[in-house]
C-alpha positions as CSV (number, residue, x, y, z in Angstrom):
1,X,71.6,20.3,-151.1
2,X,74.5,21.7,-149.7
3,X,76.5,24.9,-150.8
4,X,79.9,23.7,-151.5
5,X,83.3,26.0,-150.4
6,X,85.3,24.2,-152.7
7,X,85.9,26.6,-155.8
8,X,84.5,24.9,-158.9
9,X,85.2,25.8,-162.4
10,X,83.3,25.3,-165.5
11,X,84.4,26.2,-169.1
12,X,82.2,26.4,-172.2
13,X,84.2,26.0,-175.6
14,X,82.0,26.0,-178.4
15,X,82.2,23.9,-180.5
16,X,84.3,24.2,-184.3
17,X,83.3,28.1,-183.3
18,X,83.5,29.7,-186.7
19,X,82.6,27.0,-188.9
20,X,79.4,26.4,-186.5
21,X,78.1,30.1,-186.6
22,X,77.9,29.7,-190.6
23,X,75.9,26.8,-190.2
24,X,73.4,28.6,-188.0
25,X,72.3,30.4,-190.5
26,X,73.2,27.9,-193.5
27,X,71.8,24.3,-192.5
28,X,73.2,22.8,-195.6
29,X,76.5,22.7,-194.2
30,X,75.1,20.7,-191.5
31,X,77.5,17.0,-191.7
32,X,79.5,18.4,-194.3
33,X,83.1,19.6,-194.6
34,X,83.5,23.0,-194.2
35,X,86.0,25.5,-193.4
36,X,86.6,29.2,-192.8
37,X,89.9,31.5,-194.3
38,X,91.4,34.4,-192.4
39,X,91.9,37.5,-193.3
40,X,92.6,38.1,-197.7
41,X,91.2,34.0,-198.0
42,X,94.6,32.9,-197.2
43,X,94.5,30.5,-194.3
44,X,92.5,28.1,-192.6
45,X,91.4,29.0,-189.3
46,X,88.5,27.0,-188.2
47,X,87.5,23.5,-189.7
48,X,84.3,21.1,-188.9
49,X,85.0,17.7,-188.0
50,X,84.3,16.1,-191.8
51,X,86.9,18.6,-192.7
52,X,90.0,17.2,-189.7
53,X,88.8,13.7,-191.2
54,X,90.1,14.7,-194.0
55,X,93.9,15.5,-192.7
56,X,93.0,19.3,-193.3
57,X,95.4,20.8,-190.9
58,X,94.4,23.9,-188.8
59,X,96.5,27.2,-190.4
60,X,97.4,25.4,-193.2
61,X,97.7,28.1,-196.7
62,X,94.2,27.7,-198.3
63,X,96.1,27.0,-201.8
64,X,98.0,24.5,-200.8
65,X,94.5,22.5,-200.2
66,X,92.4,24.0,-202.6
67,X,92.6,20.7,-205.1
68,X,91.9,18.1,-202.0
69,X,89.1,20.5,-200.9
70,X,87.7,21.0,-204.6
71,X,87.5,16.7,-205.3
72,X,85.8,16.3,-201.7
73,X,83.2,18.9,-201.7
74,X,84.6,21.0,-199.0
75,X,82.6,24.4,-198.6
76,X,84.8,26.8,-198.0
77,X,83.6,30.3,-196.1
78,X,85.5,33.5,-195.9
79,X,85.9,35.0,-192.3
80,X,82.8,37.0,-191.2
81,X,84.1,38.4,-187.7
82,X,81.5,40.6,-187.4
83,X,78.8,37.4,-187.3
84,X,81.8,35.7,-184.9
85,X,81.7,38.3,-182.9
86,X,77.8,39.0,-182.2
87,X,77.2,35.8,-181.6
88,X,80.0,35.2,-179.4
89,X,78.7,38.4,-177.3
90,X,75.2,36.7,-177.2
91,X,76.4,33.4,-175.5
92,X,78.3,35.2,-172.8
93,X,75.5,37.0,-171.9
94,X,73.0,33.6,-171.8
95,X,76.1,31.9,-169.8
96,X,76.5,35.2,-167.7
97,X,72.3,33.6,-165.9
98,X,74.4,30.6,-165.0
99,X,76.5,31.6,-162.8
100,X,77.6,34.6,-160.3
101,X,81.1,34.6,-162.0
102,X,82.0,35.0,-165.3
103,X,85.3,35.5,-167.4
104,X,85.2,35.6,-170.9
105,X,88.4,34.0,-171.7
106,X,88.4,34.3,-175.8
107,X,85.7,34.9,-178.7
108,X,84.8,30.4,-177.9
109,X,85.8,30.2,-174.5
110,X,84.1,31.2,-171.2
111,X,84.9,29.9,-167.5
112,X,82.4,30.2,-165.1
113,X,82.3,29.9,-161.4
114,X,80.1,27.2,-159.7
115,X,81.5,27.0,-156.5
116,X,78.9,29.6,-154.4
117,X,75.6,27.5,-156.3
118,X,73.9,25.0,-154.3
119,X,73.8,22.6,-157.1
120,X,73.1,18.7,-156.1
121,X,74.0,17.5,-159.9
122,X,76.9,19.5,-161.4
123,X,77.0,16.8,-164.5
124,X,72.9,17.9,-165.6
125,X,73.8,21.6,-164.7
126,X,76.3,21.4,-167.3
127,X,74.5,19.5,-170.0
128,X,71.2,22.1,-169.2
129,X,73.7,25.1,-169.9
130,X,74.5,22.5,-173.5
131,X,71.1,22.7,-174.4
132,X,70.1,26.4,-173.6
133,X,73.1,27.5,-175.5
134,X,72.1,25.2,-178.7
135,X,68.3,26.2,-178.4
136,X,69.1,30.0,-178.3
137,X,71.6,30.9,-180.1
138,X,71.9,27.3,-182.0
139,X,76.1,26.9,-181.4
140,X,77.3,23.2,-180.3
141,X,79.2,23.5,-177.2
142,X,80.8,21.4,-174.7
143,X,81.5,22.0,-170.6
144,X,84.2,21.0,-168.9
145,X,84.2,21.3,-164.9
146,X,87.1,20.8,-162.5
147,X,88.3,22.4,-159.1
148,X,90.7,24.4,-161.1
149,X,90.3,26.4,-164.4
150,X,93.5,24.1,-165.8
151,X,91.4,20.8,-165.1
152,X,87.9,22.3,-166.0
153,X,89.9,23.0,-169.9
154,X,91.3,19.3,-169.5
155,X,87.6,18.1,-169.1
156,X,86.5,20.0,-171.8
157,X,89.0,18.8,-174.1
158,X,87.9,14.9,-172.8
159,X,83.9,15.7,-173.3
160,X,85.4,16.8,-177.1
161,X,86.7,13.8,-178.1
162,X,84.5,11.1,-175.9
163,X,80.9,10.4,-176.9
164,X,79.8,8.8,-173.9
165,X,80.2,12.1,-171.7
166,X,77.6,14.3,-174.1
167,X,79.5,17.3,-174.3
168,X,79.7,17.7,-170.8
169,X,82.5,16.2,-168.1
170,X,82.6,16.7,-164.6
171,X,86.7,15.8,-163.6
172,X,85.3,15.6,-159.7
173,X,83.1,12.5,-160.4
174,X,85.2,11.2,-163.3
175,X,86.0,7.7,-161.3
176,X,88.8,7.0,-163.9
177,X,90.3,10.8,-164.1
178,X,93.7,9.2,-163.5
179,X,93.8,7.2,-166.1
180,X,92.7,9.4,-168.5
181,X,95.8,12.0,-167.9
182,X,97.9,8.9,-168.4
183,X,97.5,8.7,-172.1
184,X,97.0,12.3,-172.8
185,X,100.7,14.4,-174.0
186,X,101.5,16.3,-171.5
187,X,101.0,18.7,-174.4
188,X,97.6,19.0,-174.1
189,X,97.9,21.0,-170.7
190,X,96.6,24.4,-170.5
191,X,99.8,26.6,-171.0
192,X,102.2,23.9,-171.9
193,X,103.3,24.9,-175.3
194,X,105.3,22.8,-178.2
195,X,109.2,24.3,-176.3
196,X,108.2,23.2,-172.9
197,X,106.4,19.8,-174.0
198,X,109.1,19.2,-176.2
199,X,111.4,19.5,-172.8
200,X,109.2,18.0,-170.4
201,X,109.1,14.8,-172.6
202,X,113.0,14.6,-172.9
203,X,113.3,14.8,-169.0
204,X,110.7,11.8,-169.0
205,X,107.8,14.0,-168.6
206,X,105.5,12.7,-171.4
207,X,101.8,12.8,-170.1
208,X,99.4,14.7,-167.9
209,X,99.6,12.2,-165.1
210,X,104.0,12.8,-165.4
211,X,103.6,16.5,-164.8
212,X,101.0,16.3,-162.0
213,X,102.8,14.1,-159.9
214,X,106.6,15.8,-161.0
215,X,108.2,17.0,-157.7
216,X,107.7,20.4,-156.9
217,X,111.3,21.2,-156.6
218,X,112.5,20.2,-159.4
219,X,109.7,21.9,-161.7
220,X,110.4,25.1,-159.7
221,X,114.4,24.7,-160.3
222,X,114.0,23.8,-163.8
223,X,110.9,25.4,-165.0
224,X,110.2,28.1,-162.8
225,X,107.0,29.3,-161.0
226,X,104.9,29.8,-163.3
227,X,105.0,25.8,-164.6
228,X,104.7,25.6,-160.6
229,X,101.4,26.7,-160.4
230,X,100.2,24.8,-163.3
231,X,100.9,21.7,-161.7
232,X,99.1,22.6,-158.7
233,X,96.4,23.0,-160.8
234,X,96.7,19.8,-161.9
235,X,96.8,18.2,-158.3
236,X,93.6,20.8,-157.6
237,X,94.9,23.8,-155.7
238,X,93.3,27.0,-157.5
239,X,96.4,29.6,-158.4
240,X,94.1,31.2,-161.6
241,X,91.2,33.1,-160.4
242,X,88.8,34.3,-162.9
243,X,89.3,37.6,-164.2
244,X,85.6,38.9,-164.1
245,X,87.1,42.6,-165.4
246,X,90.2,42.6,-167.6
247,X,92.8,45.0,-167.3
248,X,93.4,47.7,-169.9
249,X,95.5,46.6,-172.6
250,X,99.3,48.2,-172.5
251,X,99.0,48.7,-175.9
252,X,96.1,48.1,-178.7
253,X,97.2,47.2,-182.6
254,X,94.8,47.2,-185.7
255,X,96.4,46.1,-188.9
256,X,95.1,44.1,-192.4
257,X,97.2,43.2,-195.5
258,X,95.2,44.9,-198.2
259,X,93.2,43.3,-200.6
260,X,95.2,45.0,-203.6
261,X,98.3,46.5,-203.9
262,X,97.8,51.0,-202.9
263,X,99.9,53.3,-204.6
264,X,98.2,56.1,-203.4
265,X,98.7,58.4,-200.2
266,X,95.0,58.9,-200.4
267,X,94.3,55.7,-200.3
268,X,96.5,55.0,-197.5
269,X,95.2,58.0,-195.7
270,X,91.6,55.8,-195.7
271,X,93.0,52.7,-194.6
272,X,94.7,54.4,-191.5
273,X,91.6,56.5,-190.6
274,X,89.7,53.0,-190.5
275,X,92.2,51.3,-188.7
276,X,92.4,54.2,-186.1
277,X,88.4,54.3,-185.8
278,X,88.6,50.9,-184.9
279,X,91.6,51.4,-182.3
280,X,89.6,54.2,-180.6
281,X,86.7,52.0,-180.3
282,X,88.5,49.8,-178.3
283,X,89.9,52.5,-176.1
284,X,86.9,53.8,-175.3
285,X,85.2,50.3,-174.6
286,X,87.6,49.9,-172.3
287,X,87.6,53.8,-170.7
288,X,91.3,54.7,-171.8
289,X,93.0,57.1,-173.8
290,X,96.2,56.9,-176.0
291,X,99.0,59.7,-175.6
292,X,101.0,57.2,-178.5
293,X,99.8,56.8,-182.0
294,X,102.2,54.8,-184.1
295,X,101.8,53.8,-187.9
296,X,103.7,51.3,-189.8
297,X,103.4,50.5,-193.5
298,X,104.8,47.2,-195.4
299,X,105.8,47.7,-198.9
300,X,106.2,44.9,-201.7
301,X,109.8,44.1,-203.0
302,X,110.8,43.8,-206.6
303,X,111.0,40.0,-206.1
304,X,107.4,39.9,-205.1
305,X,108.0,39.5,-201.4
306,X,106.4,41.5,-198.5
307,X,109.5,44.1,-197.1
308,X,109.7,44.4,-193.1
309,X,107.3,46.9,-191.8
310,X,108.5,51.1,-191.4
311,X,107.2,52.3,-188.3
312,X,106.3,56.0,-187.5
313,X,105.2,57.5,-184.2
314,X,103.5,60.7,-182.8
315,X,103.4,61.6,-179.5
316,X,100.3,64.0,-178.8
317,X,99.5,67.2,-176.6
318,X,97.5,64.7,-174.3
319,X,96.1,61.4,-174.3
320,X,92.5,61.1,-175.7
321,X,90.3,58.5,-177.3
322,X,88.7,61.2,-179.4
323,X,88.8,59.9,-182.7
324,X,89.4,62.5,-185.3
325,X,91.9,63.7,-183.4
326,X,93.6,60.0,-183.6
327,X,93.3,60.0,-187.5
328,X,94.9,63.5,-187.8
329,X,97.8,62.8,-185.8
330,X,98.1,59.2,-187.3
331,X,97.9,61.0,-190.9
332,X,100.7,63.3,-190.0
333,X,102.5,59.8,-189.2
334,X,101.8,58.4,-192.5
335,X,102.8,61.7,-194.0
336,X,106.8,59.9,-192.8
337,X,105.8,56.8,-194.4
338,X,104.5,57.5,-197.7
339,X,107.1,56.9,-200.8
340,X,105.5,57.7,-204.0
341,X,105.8,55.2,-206.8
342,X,105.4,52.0,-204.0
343,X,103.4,49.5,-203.8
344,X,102.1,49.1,-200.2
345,X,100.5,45.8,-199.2
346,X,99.7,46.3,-195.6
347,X,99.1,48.7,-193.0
348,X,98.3,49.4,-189.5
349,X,98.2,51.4,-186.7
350,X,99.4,51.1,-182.7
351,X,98.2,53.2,-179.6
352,X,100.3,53.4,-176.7
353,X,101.0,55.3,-173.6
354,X,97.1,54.5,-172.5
355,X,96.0,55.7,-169.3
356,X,92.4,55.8,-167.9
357,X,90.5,58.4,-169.4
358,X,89.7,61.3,-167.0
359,X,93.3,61.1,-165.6
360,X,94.7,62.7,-168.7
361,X,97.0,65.7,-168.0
362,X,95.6,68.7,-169.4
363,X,97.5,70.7,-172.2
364,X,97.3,74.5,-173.2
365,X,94.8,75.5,-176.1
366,X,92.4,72.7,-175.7
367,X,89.4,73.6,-172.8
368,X,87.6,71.1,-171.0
369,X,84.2,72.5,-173.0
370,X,86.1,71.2,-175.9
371,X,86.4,67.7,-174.4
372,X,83.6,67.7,-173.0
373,X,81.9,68.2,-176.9
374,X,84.2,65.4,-178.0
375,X,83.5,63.5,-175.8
376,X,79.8,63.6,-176.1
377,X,80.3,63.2,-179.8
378,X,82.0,59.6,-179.3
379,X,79.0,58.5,-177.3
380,X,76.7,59.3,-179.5
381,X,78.7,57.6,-182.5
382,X,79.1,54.6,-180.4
383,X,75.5,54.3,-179.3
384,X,74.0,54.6,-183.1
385,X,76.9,52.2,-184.6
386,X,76.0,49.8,-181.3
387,X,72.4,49.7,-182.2
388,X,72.2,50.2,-186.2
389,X,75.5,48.2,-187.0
390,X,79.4,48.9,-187.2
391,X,80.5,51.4,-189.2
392,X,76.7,53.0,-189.4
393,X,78.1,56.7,-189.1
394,X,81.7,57.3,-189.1
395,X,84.4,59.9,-190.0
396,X,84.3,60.7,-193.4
397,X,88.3,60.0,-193.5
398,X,87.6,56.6,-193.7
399,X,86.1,57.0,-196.9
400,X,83.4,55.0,-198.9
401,X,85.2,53.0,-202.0
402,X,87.3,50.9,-199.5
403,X,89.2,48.8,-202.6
404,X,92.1,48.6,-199.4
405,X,89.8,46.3,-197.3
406,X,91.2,42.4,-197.2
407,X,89.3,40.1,-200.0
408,X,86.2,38.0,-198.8
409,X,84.8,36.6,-202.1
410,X,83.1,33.6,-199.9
411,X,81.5,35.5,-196.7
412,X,78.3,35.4,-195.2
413,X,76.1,38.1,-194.7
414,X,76.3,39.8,-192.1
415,X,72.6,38.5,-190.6
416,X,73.1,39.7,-187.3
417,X,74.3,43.5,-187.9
418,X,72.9,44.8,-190.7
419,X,69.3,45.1,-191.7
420,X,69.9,45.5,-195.2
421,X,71.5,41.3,-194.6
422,X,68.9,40.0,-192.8
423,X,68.2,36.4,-193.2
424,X,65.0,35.9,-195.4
425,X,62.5,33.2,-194.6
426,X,60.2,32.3,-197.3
């Protein structure tokens, strides 16, 4: 075996992603059609493949499918993110043995590196990772590998639809690659959106194989550099490395539609502190601090429709990811907002001006002891809700009615998080 200095790429897509993790826990809905709603059971966001057989579009509003759904049996599951998300974190940490680089690219999507492995069969590497993944955590997945991370997520999307690769295509001993790309849209390209496919095919651009071997001066000219590099991917020159640490975000949004119309500013008040909890989590996952808190409230119209958002922003003393100091300053936000005698239908909340924490700037009448506490107080939060659940302990702003929170009359427990929901064997 030799090690190989050609970079390799591998992605693992699971598989139908939300639809799959209800089945782990529900085996009836094993070969049947099933799909999962957002947010307030209002669209379809994940469907198995009984379901697409049926011409159930992805996003499509779940009314306008409830009949078809009803006279074929289709079980329909409102979004548990919570479950999506604990078992998303457990498959990047089984995939995270497999390889020395790993990016997590979304909550069903991880590349991994293969290039510094001495591996003599790439193909059975992949499948192995298959079956580890289905046996531990019991979500279908499929790998796609490729000398560049835009042909790794080409084979995937191959190993998807063709049977005879078992969930698992390696582009760099696919004999027939070339023909392949020549019947796949051009569409189907990582990064190629509906505008720019819709272009490329008017110029004569319609499949994979037509962008590949399009002349790099004319893409450049027409398309710019960034199209550039994607078809250098395609002829197998690496331009996207993985991104094994993400960069802060410039900005971090939480925001729901509420499950019934608020009149209240109390009520509001609860909504925000719960959104802002959540923001500051992410902050201090990520080791930043917000000097920006912004609030913006939606309001329904006479006519029944939803009005455009009112946004109002804070700026405060100095940028922290202390949380009850977020929910005050987001309150006195809301306090802009609120209209008595409205009915307010969504809500949410927007940090900004984040910076790494420790390289706040300092501001009179609050000590570094008084940090320091706060500080210490977040861990502590963070490490009981980490190990007891989300929302275990949290500031009593939020509240404990919750009537706000976005309707779920079809969700899953929440097996995985909460002992009080643990699945029961008998």
């Amino acid at each position: 075996m030799m090690e190989s200095q050609e970079k390799i790429f591998g992605l693992v897509d699971c598989n139908n992603f939300f639809v799959s993790c209800e089945r782990v826990f529900n085996p009836s809905l094993r070969r049947k059609p099933t799909v999962v709603l957002s947010n307030n059971d209002g669209c379809i966001i994940s469907r198995s493949n009984e379901a697409k057989k049926l011409g159930i579009p992805m996003g499509a509003p779940y009314f306008e499918w409830r009949d078809l759904m009803k006279a074929h049996r289709v079980t329909v599951c409102s979004a548990n993110f919570t479950l999506y998300a604990d078992l998303s974190r457990r498959i990047a940490e089984i995939l995270s043995q497999f390889a020395p680089e790993v990016e997590k690219y979304s909550v069903d999507e991880v590349f991994l590196a293969f290039d510094r492995l001495a591996l003599s069969d790439l193909t059975e590497y992949a499948r192995h990772i298959k079956a580890v993944v289905q046996r531990w955590v019991g979500i279908p997945v499929t790998v796609g590998i490729g000398t560049t991370k835009t042909l790794a997520k080409l084979a995937n999307d191959i190993a998807k639809v063709s049977p005879e690769f078992q969930g698992a295509l390696n582009m760099i001993e696919c004999r027939e690659w070339n023909e392949r790309i020549a019947t796949m849209p051009v569409g189907d390209v990582w990064g190629i959106g509906y505008r720019l496919s819709k272009k490329l095919t008017e110029k004569g651009h319609k499949t994979v194989l037509d962008l590949k071997e399009a002349s790099d001066g004319w893409i450049s000219d027409t398309f710019g550099i960034g199209v550039l590099r994607t078809v250098w991917e395609l002829r197998g020159i690496s331009c996207l490395p993985l991104k094994e640490v993400l960069p802060p975000k410039k900005g971090i949004t939480v925001s729901r539609s509420f499950g019934e119309v608020l009149r209240s500013l109390d009520e509001l008040k609860e909504a925000v502190a719960f959104f802002v909890t959540r923001g500051a989590e992410k902050l201090r996952a990520e080791g930043s601090s917000a000097a920006i808190v912004s609030v913006y409230v939606s309001m329904k119209q006479l006519d029944g429709s939803h009005g455009q958002g009112e946004w109002s922003t804070v700026r405060l003393p100095m940028a922290t990811n202390y949380t009850p100091m977020l929910i005050h300053y987001a309150h006195e936000a809301l306090q802009h907002l609120y209209r008595p005698n409205k009915r307010f239908v969504k809500a949410g909340i927007m940090f900004g001006g984040i910076v790494p924490t420790g390289s706040e700037q300092m501001t009179f009448g609050i000590s570094e002891e008084k940090i320091k506490r706060g500080t210490q107080l977040m861990q502590t939060m963070d490490e009981i809700n980490g190990r007891w659940g989300a929302r275990a302990i949290q500031s009593a702003a939020v509240g404990t009615n919750h009537g706000w929170k976005s309707r779920h009359t079809m969700m899953s427990p929440a097996y995985t998080t909460r002992w009080d929901e643990l699945q029961l064997v008998r």
